[in-house]
N, C-alpha and C positions, 0 to 999 in steps of 0.2 A: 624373441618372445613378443608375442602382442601388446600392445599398451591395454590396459583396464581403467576401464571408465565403470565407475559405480553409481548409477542415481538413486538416491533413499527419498521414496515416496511417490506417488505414481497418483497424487491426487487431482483437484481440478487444472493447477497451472502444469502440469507437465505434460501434456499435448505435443507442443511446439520442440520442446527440449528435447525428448525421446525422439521423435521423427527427426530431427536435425541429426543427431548422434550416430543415429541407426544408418543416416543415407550415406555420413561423410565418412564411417570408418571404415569401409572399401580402401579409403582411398591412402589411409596411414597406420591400416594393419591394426585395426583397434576392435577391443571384444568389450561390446554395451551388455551391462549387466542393470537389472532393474530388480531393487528390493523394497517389498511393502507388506503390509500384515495383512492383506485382503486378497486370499484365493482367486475368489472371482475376477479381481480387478487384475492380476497377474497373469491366468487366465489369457480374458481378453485382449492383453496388451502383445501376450506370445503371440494367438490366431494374428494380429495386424502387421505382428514385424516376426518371421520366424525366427531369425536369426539373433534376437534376443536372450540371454538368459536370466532367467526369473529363478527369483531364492522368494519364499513366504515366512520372512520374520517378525518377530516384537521387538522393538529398537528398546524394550527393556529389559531385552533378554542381551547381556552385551556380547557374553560369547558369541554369540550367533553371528554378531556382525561384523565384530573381531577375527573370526573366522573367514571372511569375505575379502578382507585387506591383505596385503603385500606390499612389497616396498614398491616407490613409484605409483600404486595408484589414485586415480582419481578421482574423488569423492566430490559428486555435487548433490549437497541435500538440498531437497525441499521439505524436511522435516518443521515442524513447529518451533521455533526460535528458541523454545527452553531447551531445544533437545541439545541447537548444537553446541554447545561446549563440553558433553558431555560426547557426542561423536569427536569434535577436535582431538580432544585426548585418545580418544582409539586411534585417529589419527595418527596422532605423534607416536605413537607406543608401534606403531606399523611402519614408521616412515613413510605415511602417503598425504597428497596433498588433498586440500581439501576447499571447495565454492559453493558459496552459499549466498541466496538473498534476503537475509537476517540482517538487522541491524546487529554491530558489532558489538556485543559483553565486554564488560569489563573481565570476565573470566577467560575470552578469547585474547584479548587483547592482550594479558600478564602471558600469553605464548611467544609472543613475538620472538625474542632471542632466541627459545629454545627450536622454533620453527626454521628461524631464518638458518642457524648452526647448523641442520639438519639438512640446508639444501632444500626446505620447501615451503609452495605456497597456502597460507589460508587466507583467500579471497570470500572477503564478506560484501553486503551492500550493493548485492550484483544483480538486481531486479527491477521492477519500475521504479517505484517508491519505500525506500531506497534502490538506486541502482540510475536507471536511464537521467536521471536528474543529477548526479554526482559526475555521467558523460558530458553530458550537454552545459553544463553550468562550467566547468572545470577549462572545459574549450574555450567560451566567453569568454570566462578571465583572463585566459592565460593571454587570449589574445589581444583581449585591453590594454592589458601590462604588459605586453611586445611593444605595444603602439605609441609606449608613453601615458596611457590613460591615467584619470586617476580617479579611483572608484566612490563614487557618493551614496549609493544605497544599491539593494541585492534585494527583490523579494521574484519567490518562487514559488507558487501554485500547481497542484495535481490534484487530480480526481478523478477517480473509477466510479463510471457514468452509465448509463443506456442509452445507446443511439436514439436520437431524436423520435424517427418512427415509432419505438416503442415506449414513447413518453406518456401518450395520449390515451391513454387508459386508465392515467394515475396522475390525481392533484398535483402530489409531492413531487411528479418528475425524477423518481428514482427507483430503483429496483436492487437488492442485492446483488451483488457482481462477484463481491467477497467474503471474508469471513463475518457474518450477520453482527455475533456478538462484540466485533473491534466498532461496528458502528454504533450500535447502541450503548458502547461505554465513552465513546467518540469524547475527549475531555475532561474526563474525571481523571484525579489522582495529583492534585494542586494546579495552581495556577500554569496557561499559557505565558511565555515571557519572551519577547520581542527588542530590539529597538529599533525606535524612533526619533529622528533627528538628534542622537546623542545619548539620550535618554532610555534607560531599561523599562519597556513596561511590561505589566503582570496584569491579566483579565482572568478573575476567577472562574471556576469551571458555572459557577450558576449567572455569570453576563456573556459567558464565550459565545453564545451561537445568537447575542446582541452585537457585537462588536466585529461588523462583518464588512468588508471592503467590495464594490462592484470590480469586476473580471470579463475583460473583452479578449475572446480568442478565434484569432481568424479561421473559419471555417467550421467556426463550433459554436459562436453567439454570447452570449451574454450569461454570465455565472457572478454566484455572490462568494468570496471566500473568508473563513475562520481561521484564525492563526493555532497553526499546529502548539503543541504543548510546549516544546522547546526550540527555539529557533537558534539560541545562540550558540549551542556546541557547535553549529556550522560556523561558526565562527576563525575557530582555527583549523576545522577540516579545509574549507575553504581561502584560506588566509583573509581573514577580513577583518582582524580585531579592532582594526579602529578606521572600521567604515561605520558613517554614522547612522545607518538605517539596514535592517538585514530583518526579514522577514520570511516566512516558509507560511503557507498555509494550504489549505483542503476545501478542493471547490464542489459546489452545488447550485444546481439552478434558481435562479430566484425566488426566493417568498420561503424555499426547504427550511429555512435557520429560524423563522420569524414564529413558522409551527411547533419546531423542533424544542425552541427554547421554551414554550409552554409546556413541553412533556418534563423538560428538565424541573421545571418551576414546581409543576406538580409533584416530583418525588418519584415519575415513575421510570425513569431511568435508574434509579440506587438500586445498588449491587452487594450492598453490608448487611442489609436486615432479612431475615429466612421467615417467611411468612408461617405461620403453624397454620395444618390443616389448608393450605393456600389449594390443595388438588378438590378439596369439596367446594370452596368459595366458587362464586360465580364474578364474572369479568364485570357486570357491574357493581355488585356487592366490594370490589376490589377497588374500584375506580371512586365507588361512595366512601371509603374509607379515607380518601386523600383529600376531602373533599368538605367544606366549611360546613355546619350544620343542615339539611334541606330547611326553607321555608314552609308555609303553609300551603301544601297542592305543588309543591315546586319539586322538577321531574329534575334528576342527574345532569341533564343535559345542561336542563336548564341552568340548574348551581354553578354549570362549569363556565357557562356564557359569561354569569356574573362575577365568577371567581378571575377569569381571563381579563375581562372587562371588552368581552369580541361581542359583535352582534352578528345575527344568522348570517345578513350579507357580505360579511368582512370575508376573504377569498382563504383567512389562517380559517377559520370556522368551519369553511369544506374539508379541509382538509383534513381536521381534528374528527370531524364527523365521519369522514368517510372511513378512517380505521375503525367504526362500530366498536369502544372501547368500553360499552355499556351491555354488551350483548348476555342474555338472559341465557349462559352454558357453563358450565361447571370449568376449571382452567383446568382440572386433570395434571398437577404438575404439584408433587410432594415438595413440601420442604422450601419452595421456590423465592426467589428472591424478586422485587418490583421488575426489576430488568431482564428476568429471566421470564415471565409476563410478559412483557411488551417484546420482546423477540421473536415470541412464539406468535402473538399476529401478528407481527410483521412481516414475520417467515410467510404469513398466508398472503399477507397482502401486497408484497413489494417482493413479490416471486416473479422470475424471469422465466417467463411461457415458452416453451417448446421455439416457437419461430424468432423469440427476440432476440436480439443482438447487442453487445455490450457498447461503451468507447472511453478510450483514456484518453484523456487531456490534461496536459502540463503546458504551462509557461512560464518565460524568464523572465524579469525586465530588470536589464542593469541600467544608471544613472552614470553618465560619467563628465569628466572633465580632461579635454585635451587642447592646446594650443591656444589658451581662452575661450574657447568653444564649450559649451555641455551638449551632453547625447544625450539619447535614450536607444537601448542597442537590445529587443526586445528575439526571444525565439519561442516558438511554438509546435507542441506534437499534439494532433491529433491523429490516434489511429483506431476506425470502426470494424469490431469482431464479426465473425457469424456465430451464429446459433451452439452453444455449449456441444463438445468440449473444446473447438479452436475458436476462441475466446480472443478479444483483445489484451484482455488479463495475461490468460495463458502465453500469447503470445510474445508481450513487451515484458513480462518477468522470464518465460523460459529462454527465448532465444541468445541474449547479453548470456545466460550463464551457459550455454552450450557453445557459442562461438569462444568465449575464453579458456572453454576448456578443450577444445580443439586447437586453439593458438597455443594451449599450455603442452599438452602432447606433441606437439608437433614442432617443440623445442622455439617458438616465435613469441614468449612469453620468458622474462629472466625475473620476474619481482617475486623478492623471497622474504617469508616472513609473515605474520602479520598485517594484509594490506584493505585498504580500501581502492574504487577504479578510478582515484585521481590524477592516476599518473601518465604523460601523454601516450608512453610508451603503449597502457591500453585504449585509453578512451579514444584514438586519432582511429584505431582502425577499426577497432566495434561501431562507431558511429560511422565508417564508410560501409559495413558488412552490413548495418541495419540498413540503409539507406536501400542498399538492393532485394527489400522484402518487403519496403513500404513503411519502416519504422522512421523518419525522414522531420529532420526539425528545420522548420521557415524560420528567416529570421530577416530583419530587417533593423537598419538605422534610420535615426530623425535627429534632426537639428533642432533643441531645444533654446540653446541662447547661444549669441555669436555671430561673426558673417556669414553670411551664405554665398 
């Protein structure tokens, strides 16, 4: 009997995944099924690969999908992250395994025994961010602490980017890549928490995108980055409870956090308050509402220059200007919250044009101590998409979970349970499989103190 492969979702990042799927199961007897709620998109994806088969369900219809499963198969969603725990359980209830690039629930995570009893895997975290960073970082260590090392700090940086060429159209040097609204809520929901030489520190969500560190990455240039919301449950994923610095953050080109944190300052990021009648309001009527009293003869603009404390020449000022967040048009959006406002231009303004091209960039830099000696043992991915839908996106989150699910079929995967891809068993050969499609991390040592 054929192995079955099930991929749930067919939206921007599955490009890579489905074409990888489709070419290699010739080659181990496997029958690629692709399920999603959109005809058309089903449709399309049959005329490219015939051999395909396509089911058109509601992943809230559970039968439907319940119906799709058997024992042994292989479930890789790219569903929305609340779904899967709610897929795991059809899961289990099928005996089939199941991968995903979700960060892992605690509602995934209470399966473990019941999964592993069962003979199977649920791989989470198996995408860029999470996922190619859990490879690559995993590697480092392990081979630190082969060598004797001994680890003094861990920070790690990622960012879904626009290639260079398609900067220069746009102040901010940024453009949607991904889901619009994870950026515009980008730190709300308590304090970022970090440590720092020993010490736990917490930047609230209204200083987070002040408290920004510079980012040199080879072949990519110079980035500012913010410390993601939680760094330390990397903590024990990573073994590093009492390493005294361990950082994670989310990179942007220079000057993005200096603007960004004025939009926060002014309130128009919150996502709690439903504006009444907000679809008749006009986007400056909106924007005057946030906004200290006007002066005598004094335009919005103005107010906000003085509210900032920017002047017309200051490089945050273009930038604030250039999203026209004063403009004289009705917002047309019922019921709308501030962030749900500023999403919708953003959507106009930080839209990725037909010819533009995406790029991810991550890096590592561990601190270490060997021999009396300290390192610096730094790694770097940069990789630049084409033009939507093979995305750099698409491609650094689809491929990790298409390759391990062909190692998992093809019996060269044994991790049962509950897992993340910390384990060498997978990260050693995923990061040799990415390497020959250009997914490829540089890395380099330096001598910080000690002989040379």
């Amino acid at each position: 009997m054929a192995q079955k492969i099930l991929i749930l979702g067919a939206g921007r990042s599955s490009a890579f995944l489905i074409q990888h799927l489709v070419v290699h199961a010739p080659t181990f007897d496997a029958q690629i099924m692709l399920a999603d709620a959109s005809p058309e998109v089903l449709q399309a994806k049959k005329a490219q690969y015939p051999t395909l088969l396509t089911f058109c369900i509601n992943i809230e219809e559970t039968q439907s999908l319940a119906s799709l499963l058997s024992p042994g198969t292989i479930v890789v969603s790219l569903l929305p992250a609340f779904y899967q725990p709610q897929v795991a359980q059809l899961c289990l209830s099928a005996r089939a395994h199941l991968l995903t690039a979700s960060y892992l629930p605690p509602e995934m995570e209470a399966l473990h025994e019941a999964a592993r009893t069962q003979n199977l895997l649920f791989l989470n975290e198996l995408g860029l961010d999470p996922g190619l960073d859990h490879l690559s970082a995993c590697k480092l260590l392990d081979e630190i602490r082969a060598e004797g090392g001994i680890i003094d700090a861990f920070r790690s940086y990622a960012g879904a980017l626009v290639a260079p060429e398609a900067e220069q159209d746009n102040p901010w040097s940024y453009k949607f890549t991904w889901n619009p609204r994870n950026v515009v809520l980008a730190g709300q929901g308590g304090p970022a928490q970090y440590r720092q030489d020993g010490q736990t520190r917490l930047v609230p969500a209204h200083q987070l995108f002040r408290r920004v560190l510079p980012v040199s990455v080879a072949g990519a240039g110079d980035f500012e980055a913010y410390p993601n919301r939680d760094s330390l449950k990397y903590a024990k994923v990573y073994g590093l409870e009492t390493v005294p610095t361990l950082l994670r953050g989310t990179l942007r080109r220079p000057g993005f956090c200096q603007a960004w944190h004025w939009l926060v300052q002014l309130g128009l990021t919150d996502d709690q308050v439903r504006l009444p009648h907000s679809e008749s309001l006009t986007y400056r009527e909106w924007l005057q509402a946030f906004l200290p009293d006007l002066q005598a003869n004094e335009t919005v603009w103005a107010a906000l220059a003085r509210y900032c404390g920017l002047s017309t020449q200051n490089p945050t000022w273009a930038q604030l200007a250039w999203l026209e967040l004063d403009r004289e048009q009705a917002i047309g959006l019922p019921q709308a919250s501030s962030a749900q406002i500023l999403q919708k231009i953003l959507e106009g303004k930080w839209q990725l044009q037909p010819q533009d091209c995406d790029m991810v960039v991550m890096h590592h830099e561990i601190i270490y101590q060997k021999e009396g000696q300290r390192f610096s043992r730094s790694s770097d991915l940069v990789v630049k998409g084409a033009p939507s839908p093979h995305t750099a996106i698409a491609k650094t989150v689809g491929l990790p979970l298409a390759m391990a699910a062909v190692r998992l079929a093809t019996g060269q995967l044994n991790l049962r349970g509950v897992c993340l891809p910390t384990a060498p068993e997978l990260y050693l050969p995923l990061l040799e499989q990415l390497k020959q499609v250009g997914i490829r991390f540089e890395e380099s040592i330096t001598l910080l103190e000690g002989k040379k």
